[in-house]
C-alpha positions as CSV (number, residue, x, y, z in Angstrom):
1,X,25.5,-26.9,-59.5
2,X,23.4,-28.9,-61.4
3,X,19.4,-28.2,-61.5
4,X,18.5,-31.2,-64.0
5,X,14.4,-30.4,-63.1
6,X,14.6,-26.3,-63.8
7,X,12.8,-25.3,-66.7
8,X,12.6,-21.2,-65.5
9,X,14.3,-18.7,-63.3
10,X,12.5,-15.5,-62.5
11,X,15.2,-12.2,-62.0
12,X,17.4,-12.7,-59.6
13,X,17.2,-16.5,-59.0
14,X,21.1,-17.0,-59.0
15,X,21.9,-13.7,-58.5
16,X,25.5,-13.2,-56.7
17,X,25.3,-16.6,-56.1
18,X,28.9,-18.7,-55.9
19,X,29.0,-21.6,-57.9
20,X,31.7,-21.5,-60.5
21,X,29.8,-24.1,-63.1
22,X,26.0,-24.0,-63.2
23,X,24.3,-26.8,-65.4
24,X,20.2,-26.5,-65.6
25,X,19.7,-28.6,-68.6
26,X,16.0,-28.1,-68.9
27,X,16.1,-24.5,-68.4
28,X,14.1,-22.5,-71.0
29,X,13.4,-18.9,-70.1
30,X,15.4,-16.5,-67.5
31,X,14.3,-13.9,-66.7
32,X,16.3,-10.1,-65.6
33,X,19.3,-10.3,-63.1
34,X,18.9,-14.0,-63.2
35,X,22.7,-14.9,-62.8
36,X,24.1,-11.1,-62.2
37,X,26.7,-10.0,-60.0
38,X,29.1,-12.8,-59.5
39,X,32.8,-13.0,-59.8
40,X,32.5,-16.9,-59.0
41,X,30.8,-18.2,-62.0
42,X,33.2,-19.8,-64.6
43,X,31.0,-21.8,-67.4
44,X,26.8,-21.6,-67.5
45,X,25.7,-24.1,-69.6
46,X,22.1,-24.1,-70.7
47,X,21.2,-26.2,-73.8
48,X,17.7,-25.1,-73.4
49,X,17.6,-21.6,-73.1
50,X,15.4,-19.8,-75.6
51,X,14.6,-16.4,-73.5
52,X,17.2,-14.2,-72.1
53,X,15.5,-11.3,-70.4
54,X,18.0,-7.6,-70.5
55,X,20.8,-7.9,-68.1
56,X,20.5,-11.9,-67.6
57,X,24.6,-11.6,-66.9
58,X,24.8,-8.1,-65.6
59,X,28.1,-7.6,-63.6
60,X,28.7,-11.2,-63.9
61,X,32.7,-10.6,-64.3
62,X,34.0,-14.4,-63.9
63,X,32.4,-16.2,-66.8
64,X,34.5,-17.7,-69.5
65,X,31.9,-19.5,-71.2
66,X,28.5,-19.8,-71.8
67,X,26.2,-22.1,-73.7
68,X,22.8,-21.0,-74.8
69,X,22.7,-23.9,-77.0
70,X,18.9,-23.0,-78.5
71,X,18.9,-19.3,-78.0
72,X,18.7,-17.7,-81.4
């Protein structure tokens, strides 16, 4: 999935959702539950990502990478 226009995600935007490789490039602030409770997801890449609200990956038990590339 690739959401090249997405600066924000309020909680549960991609919750349980089945995508293995989610790519939001402009993506800045998410916000809780955002990408909780999938076993799908493999590799979340945002570059952008400043603001990781609590339990942004809760349950989230298929990830084997993730870039927050400007989270600090």
């Amino acid at each position: 999935m690739n959401l090249p226009e997405v600066t924000s995600a309020l909680g549960s935007a991609f919750n349980n959702i089945g995508v293995e490789h989610i790519y939001l490039p402009k993506m800045t602030s998410m916000g809780t539950y955002t990408f909780g409770n999938s076993s799908k997801n493999k590799t979340i890449t945002l570059p952008k990502l400043t603001i990781v609200q609590s339990n942004g990956f809760v349950n989230n038990t298929g990830i084997t990478q993730v870039d927050l590339g400007a989270c600090t």
